[in-house]
C-alpha positions as CSV (number, residue, x, y, z in Angstrom):
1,X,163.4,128.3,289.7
2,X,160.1,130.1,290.5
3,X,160.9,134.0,292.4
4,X,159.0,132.5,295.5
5,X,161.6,129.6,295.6
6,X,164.3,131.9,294.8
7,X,163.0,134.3,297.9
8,X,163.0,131.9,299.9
9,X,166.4,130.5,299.5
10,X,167.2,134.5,299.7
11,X,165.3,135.1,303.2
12,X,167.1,131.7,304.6
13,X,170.8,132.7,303.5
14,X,170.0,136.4,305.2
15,X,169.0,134.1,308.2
16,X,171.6,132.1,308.2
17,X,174.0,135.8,307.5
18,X,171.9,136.7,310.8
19,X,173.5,133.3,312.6
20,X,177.1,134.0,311.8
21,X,176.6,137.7,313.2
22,X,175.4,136.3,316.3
23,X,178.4,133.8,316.8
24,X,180.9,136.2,315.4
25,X,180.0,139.6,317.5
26,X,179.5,137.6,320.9
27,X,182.8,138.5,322.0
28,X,181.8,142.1,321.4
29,X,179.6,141.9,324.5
30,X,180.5,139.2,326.7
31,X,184.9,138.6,325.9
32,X,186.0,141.0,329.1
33,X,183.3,139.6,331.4
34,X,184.8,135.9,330.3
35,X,188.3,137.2,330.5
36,X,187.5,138.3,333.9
37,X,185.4,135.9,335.4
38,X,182.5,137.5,336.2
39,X,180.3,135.7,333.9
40,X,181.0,131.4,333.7
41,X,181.3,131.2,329.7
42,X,177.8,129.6,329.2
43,X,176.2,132.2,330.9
44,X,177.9,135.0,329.3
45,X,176.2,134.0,326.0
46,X,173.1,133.0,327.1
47,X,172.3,136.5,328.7
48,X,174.3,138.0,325.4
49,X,171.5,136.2,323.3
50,X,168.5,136.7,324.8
51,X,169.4,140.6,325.0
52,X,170.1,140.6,321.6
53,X,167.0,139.7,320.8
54,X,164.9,141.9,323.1
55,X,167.5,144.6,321.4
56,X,166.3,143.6,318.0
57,X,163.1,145.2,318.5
58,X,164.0,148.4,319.6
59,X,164.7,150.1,316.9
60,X,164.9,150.0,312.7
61,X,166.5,152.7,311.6
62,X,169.9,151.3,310.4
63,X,167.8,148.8,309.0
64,X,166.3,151.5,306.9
65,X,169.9,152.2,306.1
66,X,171.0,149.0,304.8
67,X,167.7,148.6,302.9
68,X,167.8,151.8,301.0
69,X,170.8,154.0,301.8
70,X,173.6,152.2,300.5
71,X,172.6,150.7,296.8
72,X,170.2,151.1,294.7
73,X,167.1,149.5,295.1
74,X,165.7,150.0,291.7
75,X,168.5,147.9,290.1
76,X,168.7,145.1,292.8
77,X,167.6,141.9,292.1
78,X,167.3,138.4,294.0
79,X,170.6,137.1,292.4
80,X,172.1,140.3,293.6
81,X,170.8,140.2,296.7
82,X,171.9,136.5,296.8
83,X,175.7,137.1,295.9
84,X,175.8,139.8,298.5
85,X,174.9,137.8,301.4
86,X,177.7,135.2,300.3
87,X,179.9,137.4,300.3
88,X,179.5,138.5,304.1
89,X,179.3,135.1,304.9
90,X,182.0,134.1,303.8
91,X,184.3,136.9,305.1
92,X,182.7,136.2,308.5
93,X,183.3,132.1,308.8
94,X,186.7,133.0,307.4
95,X,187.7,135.7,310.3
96,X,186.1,133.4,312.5
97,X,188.3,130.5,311.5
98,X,191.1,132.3,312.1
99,X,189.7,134.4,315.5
100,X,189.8,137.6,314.1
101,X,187.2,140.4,315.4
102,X,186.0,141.5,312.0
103,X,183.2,144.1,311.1
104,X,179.7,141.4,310.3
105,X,179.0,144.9,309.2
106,X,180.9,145.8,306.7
107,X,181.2,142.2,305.4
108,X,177.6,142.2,304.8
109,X,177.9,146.1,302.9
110,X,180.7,145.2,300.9
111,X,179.1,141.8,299.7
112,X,176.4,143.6,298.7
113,X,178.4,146.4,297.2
114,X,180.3,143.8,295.3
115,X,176.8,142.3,293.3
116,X,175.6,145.7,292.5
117,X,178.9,146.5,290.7
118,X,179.5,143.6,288.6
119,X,175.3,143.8,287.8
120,X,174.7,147.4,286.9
121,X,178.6,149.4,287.5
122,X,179.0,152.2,289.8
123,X,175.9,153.5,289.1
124,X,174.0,151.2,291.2
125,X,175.6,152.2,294.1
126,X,175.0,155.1,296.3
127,X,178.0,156.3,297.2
128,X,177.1,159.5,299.3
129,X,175.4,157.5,301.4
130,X,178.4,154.5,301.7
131,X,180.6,157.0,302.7
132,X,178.8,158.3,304.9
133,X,176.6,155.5,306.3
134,X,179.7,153.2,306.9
135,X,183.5,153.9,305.5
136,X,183.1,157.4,307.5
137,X,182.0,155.6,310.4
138,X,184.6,152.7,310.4
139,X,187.1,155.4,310.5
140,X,185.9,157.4,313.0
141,X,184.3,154.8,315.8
142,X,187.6,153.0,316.6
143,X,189.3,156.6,317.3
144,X,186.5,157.4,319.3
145,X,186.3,153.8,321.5
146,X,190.1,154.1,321.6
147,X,189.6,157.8,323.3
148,X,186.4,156.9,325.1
149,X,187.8,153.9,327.0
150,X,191.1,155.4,327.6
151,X,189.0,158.4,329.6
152,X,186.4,155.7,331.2
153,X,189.7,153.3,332.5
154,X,191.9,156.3,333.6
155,X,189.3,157.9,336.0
156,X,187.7,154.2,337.4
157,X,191.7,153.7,338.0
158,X,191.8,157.1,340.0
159,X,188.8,156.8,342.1
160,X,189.8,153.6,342.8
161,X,193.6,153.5,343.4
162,X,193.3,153.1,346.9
163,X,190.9,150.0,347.1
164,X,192.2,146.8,347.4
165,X,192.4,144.7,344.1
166,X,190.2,142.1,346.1
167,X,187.2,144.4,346.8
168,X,188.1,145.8,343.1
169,X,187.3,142.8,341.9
170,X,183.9,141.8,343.9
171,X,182.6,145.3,343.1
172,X,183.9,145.3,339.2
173,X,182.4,141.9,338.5
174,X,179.2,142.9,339.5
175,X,179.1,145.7,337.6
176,X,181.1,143.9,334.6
177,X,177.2,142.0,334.2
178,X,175.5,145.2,334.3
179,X,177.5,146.4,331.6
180,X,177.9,143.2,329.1
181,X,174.3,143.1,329.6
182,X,174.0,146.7,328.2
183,X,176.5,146.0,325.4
184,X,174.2,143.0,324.5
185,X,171.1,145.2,324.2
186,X,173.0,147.6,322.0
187,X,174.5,145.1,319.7
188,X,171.0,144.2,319.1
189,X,169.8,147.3,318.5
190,X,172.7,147.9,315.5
191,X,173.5,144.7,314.2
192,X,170.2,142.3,314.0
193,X,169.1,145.3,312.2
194,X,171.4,144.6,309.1
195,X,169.5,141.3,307.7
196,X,166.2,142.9,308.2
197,X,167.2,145.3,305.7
198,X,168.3,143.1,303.7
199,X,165.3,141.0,303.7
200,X,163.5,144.2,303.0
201,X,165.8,144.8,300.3
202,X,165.1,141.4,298.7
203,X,161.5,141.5,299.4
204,X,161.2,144.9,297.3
205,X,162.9,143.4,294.6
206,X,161.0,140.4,294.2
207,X,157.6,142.9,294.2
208,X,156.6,141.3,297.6
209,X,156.1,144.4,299.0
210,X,156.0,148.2,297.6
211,X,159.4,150.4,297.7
212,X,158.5,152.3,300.7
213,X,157.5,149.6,302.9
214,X,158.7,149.7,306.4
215,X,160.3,146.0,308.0
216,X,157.2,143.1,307.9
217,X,157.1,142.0,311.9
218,X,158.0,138.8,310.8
219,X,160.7,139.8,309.4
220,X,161.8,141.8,312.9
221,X,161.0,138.2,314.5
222,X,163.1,136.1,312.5
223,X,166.2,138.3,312.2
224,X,166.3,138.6,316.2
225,X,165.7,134.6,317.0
226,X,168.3,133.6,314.2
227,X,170.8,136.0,316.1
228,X,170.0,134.8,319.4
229,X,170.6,131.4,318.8
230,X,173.9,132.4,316.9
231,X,175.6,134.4,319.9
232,X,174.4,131.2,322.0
233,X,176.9,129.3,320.2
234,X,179.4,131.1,321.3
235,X,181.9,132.1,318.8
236,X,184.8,131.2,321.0
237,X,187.7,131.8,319.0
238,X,187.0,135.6,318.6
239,X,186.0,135.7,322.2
240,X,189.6,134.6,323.5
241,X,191.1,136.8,320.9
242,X,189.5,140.1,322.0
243,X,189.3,138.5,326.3
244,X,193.4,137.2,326.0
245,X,195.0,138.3,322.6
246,X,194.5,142.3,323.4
247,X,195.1,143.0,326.8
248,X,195.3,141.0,330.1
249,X,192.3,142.7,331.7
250,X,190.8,142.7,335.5
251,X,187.5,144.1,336.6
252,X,187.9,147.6,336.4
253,X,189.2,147.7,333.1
254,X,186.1,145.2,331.9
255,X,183.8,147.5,333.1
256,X,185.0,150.5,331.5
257,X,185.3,149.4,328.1
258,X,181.8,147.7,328.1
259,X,180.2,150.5,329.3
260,X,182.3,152.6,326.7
261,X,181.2,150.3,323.6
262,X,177.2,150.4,325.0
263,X,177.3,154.0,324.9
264,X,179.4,154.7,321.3
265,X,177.0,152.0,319.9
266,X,173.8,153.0,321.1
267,X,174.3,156.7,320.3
268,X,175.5,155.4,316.6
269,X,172.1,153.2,316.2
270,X,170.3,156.7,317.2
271,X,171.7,158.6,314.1
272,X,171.0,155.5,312.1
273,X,174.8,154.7,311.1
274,X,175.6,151.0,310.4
275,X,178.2,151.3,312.6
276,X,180.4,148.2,313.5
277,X,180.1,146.8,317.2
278,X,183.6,145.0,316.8
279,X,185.6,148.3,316.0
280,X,183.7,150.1,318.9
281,X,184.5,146.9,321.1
282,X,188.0,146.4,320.5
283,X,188.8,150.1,320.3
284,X,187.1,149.9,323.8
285,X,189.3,147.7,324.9
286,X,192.9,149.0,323.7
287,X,191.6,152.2,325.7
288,X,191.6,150.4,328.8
289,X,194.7,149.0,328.3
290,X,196.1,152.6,327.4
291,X,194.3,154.1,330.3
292,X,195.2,151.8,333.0
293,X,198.9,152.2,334.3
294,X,201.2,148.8,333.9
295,X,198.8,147.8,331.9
296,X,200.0,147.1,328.1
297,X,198.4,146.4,324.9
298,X,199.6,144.1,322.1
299,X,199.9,145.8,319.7
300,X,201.2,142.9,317.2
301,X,197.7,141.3,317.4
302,X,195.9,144.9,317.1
303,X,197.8,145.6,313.8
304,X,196.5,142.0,312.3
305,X,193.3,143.4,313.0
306,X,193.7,146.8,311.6
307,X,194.8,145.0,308.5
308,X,191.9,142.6,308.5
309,X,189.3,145.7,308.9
310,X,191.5,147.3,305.9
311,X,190.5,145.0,303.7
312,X,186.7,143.2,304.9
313,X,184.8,145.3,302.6
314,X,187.2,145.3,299.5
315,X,187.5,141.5,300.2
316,X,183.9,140.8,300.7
317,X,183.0,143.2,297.8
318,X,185.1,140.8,295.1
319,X,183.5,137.8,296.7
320,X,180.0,138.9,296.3
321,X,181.3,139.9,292.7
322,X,182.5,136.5,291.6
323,X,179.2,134.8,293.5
324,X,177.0,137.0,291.1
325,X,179.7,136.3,288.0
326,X,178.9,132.6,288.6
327,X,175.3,133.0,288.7
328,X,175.5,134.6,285.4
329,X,177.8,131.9,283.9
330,X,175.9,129.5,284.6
331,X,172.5,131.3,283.8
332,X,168.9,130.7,284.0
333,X,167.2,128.8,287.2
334,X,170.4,127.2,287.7
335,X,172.2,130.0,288.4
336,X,171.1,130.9,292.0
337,X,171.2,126.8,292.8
338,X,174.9,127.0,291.9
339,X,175.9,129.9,294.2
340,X,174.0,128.5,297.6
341,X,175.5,125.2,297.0
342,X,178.8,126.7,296.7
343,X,178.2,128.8,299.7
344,X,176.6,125.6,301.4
345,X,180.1,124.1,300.8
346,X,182.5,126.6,301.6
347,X,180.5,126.7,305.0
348,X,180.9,123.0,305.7
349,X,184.8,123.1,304.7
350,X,185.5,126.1,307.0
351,X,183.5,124.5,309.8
352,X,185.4,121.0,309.2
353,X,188.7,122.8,309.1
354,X,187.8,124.7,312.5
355,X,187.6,120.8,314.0
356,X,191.1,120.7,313.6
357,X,191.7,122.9,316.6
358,X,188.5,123.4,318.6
359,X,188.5,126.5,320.9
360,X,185.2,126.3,322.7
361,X,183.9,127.4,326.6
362,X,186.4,124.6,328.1
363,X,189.7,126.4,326.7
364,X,188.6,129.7,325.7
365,X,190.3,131.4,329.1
366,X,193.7,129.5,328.7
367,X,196.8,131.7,328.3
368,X,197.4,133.7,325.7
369,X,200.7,132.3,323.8
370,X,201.6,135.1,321.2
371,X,202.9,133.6,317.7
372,X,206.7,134.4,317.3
373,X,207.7,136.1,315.5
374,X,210.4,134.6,312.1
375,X,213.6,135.6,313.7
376,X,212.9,134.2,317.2
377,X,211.6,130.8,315.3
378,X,215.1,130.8,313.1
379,X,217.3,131.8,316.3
380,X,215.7,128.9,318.3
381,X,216.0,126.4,315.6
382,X,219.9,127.6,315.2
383,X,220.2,126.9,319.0
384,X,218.5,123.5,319.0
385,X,221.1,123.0,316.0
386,X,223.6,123.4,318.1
387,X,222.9,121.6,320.9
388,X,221.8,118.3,319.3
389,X,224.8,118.5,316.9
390,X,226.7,118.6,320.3
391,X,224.6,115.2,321.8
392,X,224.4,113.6,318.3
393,X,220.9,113.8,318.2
394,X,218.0,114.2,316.4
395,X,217.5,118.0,315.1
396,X,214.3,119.3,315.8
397,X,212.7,122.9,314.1
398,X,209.9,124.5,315.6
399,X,206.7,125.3,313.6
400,X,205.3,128.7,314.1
401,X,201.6,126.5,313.7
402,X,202.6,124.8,316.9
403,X,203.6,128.2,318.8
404,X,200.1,129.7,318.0
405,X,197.6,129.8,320.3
């Protein structure tokens, strides 16, 4: 394989990294203005992706970050760079698949973590700059959303307690747009950053370009049209769970925790943190379910969530290990064909497998149905038992699968 060949496939799988943040972070933006009603699904994402892309070029610093404040540079190498990017892939079409609002973020610097270690140890990473960049950060910006929303929801409920939940909800929708739309431009201005630094990253290591080289403009052009056209897709399945899963939500409460994520996010792309816009989004939103009174948040789906932002950059780290492990096994030029084709067909599985139970703009505002839990299945099945022992019939046990929504 020639090093332009192999920068190629390298700049297309950071693309295509690019595509599943768009579809995966939609919901980030546009999931309380669906839940609402304020914005028809296919409009949600439409405005969501083209102000995504006019947030892509407002700013580079946390694609400075990713570039060179994380690993190594000196010790990264195509194949590295290659493995990485599985790796957040991966973890992102998996999350998706199973509509949980993961960090694209944090899959994407735990991939690349991942490579570096298994190529050159911990001494290729930088880990002043990981902690402080983005484990510090993942910590902290869900605490601070959480707080933040709570605040934002509790006084838009005060100054509004004595309007009528009609005029609420003409006024609140309104300003739900103005909001999602500023969410939008922020995510842009965070995320679409991430694969231009890791372009840049791949770029310096193939000697394109000198180790102090700012992002090419093509570069800044690419990243923000391959987003675009993946937060058009949609990404339904995270969208319902972060518009239904967490908390019912009406207008006001929308509103608040939009304008809460904009303003966490933003400021975080300002200090150059590689801060996740899912934390900041879904902390947003469990504070304006905490600061809204009879309002309640389910806490059984926030806790799979929690556990699933536990473990994305451990998880996404041993992936990007093993991708880099099999481009070394199988050595030479053939190395690098092995992992994309792998990665080519774990993509195609996870999408075929999605078929199975499509959640797209026609069902994505249905009912939330929470998944029993084991001892409401077993009590049921006891009961039906009983009662078709009593009409001799047929015995019939539910499966959780079915109860899910």
């Amino acid at each position: 394989m020639t090093e332009p060949l192999l920068l190629g496939i390298v700049v297309a799988t950071a693309l295509a990294f690019d595509f599943t943040n768009g579809f995966h972070d939609t919901g980030n933006a546009m999931a309380t203005s669906i839940a609402t009603r304020a914005l028809k699904p296919k409009q949600a994402v439409l405005l969501s992706a083209t102000l995504n892309m006019v947030g892509a070029f407002l700013s580079l610093t946390v694609a400075a970050t990713i570039a060179k404040g994380i690993v190594d540079s000196g010790v990264v190498t195509l194949e590295i760079v290659l493995a990485g990017l599985a790796g957040g892939i991966i973890w992102n079409l998996v999350t998706w698949l199973f509509g949980i609002p993961s960090s694209s973020s944090h899959a994407l610097v735990g991939g690349v973590v991942g490579a570096v270690l298994a190529a050159a140890g911990t001494g290729g990473v930088l880990w002043a700059g990981l902690v402080a960049k983005v484990l510090l950060p993942a910590l902290i910006a869900p605490l601070v959303a959480i707080l933040v929303g709570t605040v934002a929801t509790a006084l838009v409920a005060r100054i509004t307690r004595d309007v009528p939940q009609d005029t609420n909800d003409r006024m609140f929708r309104w300003g739900q747009i103005g909001s999602a739309s500023l969410v939008s431009l922020a995510h842009g201005t965070n995320d679409a950053q991430k694969s231009m630094g890791i372009i840049l990253l791949a770029l310096i290591a193939a000697g394109a370009v000198p180790s102090d080289s700012s992002v090419p403009f093509w570069v800044i052009v690419s990243c923000a049209l391959a987003m675009a056209l993946g937060t058009y897709t949609g990404g339904w399945r995270v969208i319902r769970t972060l518009g239904k899963g967490l908390v019912e939500l009406e207008s006001r409460q929308g509103m608040a925790a939009e304008t809460s994520s904009a303003a966490v996010i933003l400021l975080s792309s300002h200090f150059g943190y590689s801060l996740s816009t899912t934390h900041v989004a879904t902390g947003s939103i469990m504070g304006s379910g905490v600061g809204m009174k009879g309002a309640s948040v389910r806490w059984s789906v926030a806790g799979r969530m929690f556990m699933a932002w536990l473990i994305t950059v451990p998880a996404a780290a041993t992936v990007g290990a093993l991708a880099y492990g099999l481009d070394r096994l199988v050595g030479g030029t053939a190395g690098s064909y092995v992992v994309f084709g792998v990665l080519l067909a774990i993509a195609a599985f996870i999408w075929w497998w999605s078929r199975r139970k499509p959640v797209g703009h026609h069902n994505v505002n249905d009912d939330w149905e929470p998944v029993a839990d084991a001892e409401a299945i077993l009590a049921e099945a006891v009961v039906d038992h009983e009662l078709s022992e009593a009409a001799d019939g047929p015995v019939t046990v539910p499966d959780a699968r079915e109860r899910e929504s």
